[in-house]
Each structure stands twice: as structure tokens, then as C-alpha cells.
Backbone as a printed PyTorch tensor [residue, N CA C, xyz], in Angstrom:
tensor([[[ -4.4200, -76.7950, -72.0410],
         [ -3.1530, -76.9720, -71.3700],
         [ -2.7870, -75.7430, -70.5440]],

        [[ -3.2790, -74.7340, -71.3620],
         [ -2.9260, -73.3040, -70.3280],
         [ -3.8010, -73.2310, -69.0480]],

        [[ -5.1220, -73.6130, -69.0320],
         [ -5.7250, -73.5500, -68.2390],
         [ -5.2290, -74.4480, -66.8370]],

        [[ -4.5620, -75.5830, -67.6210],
         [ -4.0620, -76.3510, -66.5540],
         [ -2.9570, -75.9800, -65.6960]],

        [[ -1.8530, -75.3790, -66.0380],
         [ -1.2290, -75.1330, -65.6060],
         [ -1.6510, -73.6440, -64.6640]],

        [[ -2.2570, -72.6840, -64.9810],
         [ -2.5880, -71.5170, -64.4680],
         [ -3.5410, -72.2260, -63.0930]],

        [[ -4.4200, -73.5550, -63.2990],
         [ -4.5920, -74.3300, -61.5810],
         [ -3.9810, -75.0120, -61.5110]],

        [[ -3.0080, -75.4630, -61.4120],
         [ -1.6130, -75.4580, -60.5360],
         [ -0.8590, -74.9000, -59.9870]],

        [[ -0.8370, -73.6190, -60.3120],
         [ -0.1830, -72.1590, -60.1830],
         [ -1.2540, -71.6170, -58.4480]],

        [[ -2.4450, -71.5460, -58.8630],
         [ -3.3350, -71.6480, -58.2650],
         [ -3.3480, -72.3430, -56.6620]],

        [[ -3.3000, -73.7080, -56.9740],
         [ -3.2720, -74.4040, -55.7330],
         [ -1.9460, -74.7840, -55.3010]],

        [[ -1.2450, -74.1180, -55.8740],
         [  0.4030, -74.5460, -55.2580],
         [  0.1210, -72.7850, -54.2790]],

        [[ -0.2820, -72.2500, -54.9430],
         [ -0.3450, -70.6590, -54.1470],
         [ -1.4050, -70.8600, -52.8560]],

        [[ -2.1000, -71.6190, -53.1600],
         [ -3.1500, -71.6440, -51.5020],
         [ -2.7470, -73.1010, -50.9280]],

        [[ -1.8340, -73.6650, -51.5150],
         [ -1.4230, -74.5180, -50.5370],
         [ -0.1260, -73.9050, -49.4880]],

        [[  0.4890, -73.0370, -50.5440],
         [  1.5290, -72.3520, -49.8060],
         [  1.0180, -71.2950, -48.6770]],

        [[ -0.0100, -70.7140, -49.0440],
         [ -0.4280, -70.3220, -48.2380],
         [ -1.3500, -70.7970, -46.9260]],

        [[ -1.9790, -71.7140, -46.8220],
         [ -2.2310, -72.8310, -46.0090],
         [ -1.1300, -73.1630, -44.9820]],

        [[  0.2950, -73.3690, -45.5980],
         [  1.1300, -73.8600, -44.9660],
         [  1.6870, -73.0030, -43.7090]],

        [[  1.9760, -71.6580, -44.3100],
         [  2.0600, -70.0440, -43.7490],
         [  1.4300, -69.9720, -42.8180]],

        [[ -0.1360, -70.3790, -43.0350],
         [ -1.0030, -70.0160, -41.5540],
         [ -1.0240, -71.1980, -40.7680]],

        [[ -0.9720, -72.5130, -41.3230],
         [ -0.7980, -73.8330, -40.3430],
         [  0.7820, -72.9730, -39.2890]],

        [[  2.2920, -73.0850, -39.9560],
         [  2.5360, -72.7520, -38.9530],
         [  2.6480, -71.3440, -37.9970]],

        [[  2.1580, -70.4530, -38.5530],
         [  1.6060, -69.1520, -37.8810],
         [  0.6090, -70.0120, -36.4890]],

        [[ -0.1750, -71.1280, -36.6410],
         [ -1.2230, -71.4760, -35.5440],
         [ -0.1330, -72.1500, -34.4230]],

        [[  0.6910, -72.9010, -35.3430],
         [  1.5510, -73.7230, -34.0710],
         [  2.7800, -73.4560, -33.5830]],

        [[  3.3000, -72.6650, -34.1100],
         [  4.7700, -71.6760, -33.4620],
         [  4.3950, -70.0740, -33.5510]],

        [[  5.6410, -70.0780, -33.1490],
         [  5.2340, -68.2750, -32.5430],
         [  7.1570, -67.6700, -32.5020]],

        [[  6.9640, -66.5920, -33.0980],
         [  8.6720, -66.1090, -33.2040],
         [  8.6150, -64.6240, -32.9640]],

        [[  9.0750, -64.4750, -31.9700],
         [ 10.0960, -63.4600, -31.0860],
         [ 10.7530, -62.9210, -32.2180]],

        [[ 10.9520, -61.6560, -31.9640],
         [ 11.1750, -60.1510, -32.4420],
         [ 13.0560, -60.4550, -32.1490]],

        [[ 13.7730, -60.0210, -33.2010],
         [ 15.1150, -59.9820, -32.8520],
         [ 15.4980, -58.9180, -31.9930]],

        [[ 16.6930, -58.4580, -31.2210],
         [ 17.0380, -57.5970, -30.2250],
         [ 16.3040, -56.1760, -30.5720]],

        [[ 15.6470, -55.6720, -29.7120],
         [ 14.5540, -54.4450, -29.7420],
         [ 15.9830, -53.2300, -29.9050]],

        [[ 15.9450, -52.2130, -29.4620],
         [ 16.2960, -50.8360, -29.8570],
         [ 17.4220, -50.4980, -28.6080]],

        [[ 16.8520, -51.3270, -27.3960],
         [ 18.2140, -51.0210, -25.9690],
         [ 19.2020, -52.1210, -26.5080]],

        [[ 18.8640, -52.9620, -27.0420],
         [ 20.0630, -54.4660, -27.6700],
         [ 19.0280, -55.8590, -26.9980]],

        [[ 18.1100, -55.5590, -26.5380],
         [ 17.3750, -56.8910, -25.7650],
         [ 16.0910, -57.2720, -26.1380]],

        [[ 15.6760, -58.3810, -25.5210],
         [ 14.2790, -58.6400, -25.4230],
         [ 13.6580, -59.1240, -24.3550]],

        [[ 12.7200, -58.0440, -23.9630],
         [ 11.5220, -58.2920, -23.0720],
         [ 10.6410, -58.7940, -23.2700]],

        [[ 10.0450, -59.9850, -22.5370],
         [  8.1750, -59.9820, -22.8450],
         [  8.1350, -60.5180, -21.9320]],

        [[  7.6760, -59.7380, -20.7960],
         [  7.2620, -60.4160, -19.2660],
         [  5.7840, -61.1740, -19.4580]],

        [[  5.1660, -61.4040, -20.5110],
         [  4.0220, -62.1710, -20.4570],
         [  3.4390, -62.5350, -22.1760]],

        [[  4.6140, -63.3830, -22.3880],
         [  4.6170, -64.2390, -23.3240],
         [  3.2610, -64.3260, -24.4190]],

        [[  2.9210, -65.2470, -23.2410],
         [  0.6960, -65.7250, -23.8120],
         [  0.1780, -64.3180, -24.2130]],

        [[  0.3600, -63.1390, -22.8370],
         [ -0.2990, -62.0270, -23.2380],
         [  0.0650, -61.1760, -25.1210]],

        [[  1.0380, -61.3190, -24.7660],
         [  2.3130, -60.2190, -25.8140],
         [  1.6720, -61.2990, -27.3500]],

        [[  1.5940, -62.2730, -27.3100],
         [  1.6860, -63.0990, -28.9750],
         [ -0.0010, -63.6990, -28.6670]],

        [[ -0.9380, -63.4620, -28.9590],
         [ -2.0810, -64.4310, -28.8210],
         [ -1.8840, -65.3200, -29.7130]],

        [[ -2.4950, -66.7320, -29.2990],
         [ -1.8840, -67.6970, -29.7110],
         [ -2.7410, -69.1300, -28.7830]],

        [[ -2.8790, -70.0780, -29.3980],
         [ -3.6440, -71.0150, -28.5030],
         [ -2.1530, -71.9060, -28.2780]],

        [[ -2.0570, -71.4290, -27.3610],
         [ -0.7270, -71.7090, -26.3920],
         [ -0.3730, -73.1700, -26.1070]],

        [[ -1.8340, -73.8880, -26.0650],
         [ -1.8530, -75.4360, -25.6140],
         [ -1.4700, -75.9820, -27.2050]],

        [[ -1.4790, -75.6640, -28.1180],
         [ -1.5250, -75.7040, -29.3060],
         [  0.1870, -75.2940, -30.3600]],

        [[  0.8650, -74.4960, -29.6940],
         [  1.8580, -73.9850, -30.0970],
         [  3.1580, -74.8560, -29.9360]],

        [[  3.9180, -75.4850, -30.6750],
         [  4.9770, -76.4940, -31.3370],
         [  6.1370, -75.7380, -30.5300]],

        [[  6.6680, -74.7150, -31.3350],
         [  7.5890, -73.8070, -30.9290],
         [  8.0280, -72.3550, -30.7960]],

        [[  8.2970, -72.3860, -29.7970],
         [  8.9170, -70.5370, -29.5230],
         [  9.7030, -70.1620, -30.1860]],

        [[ 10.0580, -69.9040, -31.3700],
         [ 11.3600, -69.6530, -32.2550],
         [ 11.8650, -67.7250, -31.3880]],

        [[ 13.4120, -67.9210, -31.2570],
         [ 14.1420, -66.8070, -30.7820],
         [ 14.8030, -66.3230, -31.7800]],

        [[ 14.7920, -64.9410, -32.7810],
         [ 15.1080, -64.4550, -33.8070],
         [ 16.1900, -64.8190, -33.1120]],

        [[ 17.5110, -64.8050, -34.3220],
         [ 19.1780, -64.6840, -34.3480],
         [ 19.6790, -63.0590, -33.9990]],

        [[ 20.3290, -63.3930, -33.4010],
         [ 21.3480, -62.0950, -32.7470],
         [ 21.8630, -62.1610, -31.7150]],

        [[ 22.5770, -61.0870, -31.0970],
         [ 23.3150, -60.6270, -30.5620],
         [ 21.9980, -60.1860, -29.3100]],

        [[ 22.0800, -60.4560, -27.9560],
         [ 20.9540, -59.9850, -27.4390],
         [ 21.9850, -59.2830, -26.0430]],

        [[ 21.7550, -58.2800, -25.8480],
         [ 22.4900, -57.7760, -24.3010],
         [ 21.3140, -58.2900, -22.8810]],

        [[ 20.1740, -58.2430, -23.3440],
         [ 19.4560, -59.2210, -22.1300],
         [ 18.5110, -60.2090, -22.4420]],

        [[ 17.7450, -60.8570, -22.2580],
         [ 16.4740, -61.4730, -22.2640],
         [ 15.5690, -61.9290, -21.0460]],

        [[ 14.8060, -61.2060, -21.3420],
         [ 13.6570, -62.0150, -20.3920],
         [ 12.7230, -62.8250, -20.8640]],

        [[ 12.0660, -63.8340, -21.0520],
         [ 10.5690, -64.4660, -20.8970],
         [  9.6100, -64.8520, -20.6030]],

        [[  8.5110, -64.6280, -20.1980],
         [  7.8370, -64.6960, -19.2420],
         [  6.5760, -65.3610, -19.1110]],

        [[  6.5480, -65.7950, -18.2730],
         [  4.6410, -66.3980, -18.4420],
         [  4.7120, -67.5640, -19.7420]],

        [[  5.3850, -68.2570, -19.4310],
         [  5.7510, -69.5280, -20.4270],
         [  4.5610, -70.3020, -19.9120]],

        [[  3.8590, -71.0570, -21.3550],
         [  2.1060, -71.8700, -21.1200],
         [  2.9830, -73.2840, -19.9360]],

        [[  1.9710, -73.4250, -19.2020],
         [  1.6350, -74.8810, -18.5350],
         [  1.9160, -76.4130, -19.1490]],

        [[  2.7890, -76.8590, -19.2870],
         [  2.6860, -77.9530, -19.9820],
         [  2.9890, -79.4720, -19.0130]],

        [[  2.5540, -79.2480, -17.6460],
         [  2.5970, -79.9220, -16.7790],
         [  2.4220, -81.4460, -16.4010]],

        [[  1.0910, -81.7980, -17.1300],
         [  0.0770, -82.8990, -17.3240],
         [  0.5970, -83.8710, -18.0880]],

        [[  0.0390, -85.1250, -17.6810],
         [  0.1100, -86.3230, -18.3480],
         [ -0.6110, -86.0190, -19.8110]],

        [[  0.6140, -86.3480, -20.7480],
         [  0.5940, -86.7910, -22.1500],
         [  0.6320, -85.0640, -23.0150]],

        [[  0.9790, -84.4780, -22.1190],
         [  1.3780, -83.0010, -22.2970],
         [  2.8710, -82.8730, -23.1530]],

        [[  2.2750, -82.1870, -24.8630],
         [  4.1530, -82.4520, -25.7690],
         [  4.7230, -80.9100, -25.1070]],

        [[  5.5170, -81.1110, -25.0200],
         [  6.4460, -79.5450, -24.5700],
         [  6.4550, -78.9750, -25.3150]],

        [[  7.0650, -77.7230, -24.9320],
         [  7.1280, -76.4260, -25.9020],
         [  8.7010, -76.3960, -26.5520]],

        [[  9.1700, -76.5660, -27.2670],
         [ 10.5570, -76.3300, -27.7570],
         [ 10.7590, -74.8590, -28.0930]],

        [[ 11.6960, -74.1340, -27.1840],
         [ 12.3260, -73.4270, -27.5070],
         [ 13.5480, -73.4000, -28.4040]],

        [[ 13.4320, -72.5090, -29.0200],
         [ 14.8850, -72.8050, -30.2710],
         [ 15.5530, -71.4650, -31.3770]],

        [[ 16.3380, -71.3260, -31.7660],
         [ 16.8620, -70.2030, -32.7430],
         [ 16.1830, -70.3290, -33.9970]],

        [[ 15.9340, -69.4000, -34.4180],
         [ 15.1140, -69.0840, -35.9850],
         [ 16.6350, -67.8340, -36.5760]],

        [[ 16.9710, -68.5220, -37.7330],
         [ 17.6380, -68.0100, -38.7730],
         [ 19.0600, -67.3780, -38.1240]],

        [[ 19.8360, -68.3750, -37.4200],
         [ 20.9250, -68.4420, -37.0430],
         [ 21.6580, -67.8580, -35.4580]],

        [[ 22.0600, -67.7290, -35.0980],
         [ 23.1860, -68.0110, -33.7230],
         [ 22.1520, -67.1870, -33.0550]],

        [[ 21.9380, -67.3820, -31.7280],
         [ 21.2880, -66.2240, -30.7370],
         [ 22.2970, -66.6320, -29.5070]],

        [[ 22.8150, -65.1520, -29.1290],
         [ 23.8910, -65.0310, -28.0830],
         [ 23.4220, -64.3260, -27.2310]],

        [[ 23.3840, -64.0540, -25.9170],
         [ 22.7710, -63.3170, -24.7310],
         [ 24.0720, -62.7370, -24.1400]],

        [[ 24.0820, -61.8620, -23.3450],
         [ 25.1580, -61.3380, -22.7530],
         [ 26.5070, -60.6740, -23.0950]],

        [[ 27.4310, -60.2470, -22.1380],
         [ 28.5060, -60.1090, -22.7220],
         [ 28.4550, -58.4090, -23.1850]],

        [[ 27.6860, -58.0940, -23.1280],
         [ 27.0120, -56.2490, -23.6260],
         [ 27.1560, -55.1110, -22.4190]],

        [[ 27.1050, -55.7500, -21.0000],
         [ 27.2720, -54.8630, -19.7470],
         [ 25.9650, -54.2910, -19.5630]],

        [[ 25.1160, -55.3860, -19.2510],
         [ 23.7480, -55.2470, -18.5490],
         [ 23.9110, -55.8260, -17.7440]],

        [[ 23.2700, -55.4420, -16.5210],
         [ 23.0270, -56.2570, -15.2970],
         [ 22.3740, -57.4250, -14.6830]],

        [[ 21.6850, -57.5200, -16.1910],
         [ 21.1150, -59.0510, -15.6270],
         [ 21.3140, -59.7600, -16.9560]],

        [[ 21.5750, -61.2710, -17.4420],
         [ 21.6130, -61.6430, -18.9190],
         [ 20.4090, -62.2240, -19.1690]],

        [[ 19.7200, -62.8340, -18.5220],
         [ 18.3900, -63.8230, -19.0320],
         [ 17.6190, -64.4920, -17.7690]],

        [[ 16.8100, -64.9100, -18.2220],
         [ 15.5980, -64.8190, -17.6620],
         [ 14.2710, -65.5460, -18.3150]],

        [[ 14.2080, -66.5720, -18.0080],
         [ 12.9450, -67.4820, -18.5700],
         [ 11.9430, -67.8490, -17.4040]],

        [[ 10.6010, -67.7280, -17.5650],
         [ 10.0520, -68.5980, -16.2380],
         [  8.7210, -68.6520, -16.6480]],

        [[  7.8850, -69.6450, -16.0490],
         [  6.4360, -69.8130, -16.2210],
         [  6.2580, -70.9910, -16.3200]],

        [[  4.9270, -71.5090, -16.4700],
         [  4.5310, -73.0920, -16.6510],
         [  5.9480, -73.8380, -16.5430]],

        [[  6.0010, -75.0480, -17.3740],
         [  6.7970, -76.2740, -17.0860],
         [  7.1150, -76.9350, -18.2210]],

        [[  8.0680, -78.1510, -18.5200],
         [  8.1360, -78.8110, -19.7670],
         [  8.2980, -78.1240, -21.5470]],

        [[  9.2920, -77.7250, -20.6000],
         [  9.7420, -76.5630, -21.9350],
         [ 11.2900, -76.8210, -21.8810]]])
């Protein structure tokens, strides 16, 4: 009986971990506001490797951001092509309002 339970213990731990790297392959999450109050990544694909054609969602840490840029967003152009969902990871993300000169900034591929 001990043995049984200690593989369960077992495969609940490499299933959990399985799960961790499944979505590590298909989303990708942005760094909360860096050290000026913002976030840069003028080249997205470059900055996170990642099989991009492959990636579910862009998760945007929660905070307070004084700018954002994004950049070099993947291609999702083509017939039968699922988009990229951009979205908040672990509550409110606000841009602006801090007295920077520019607030945001997204661009690249399509269907996002």
C-alpha cells in the first residue's frame, strides 16, 4: 500500500511537471514593469525563443506600466491560422498616466 501511494506521488509530480513545460511550449509571459516603470521588447520572437507558430498566448505580467512597447509580433496571416491572444497574467495591467512620452506600442505580423 505504501508503495502505492509513493507512485502516485510520483506521477502526479511528472504529470505536473509535464503540464509546466506543455504550457512553457505554448504561451510565453512578459516580465512585469522593468526598473524605468516599463516594458520594452522591440523584437518579441527574438527576446523569448519560442516556436512562435506554436504559441497560444502572450501573457502581460500585472502592473502599473509607464510605457510599453511590443514588437515583432509572429505572422498569423494565413488561412486556418488560430491567433495569438494577448492577455493579463495575475491581475490588472495599466499603461500610462506616469509622464512618458509615448504610452504603447504593439506591431508586427497580424491576427492578434
Amino acid at each position: 500500500r505504501g508503495g502505492m501511494v509513493r507512485l502516485l506521488v510520483l506521477v502526479g509530480a511528472a504529470t505536473s511537471l509535464l503540464c509546466r513545460l506543455c504550457d512553457a511550449l505554448t504561451n510565453v509571459t512578459l516580465p512585469p514593469p522593468d526598473g524605468s516603470g516599463g516594458l520594452y521588447v522591440i523584437d518579441v520572437q527574438d527576446t523569448y525563443p519560442a516556436n512562435w507558430s506554436d504559441v497560444d498566448r502572450l501573457y502581460i505580467s500585472a502592473g502599473h506600466y509607464k510605457y510599453m512597447r511590443i514588437g515583432n509580433l509572429p505572422d498569423r496571416c494565413g488561412d486556418n491560422q488560430k491567433p495569438l491572444v494577448i492577455t493579463n497574467l495575475g491581475g490588472q495591467v495599466r499603461v500610462g498616466g506616469l509622464g512618458h512620452y509615448y504610452i504603447m506600442g504593439i506591431s508586427g505580423g497580424c491576427n492578434w
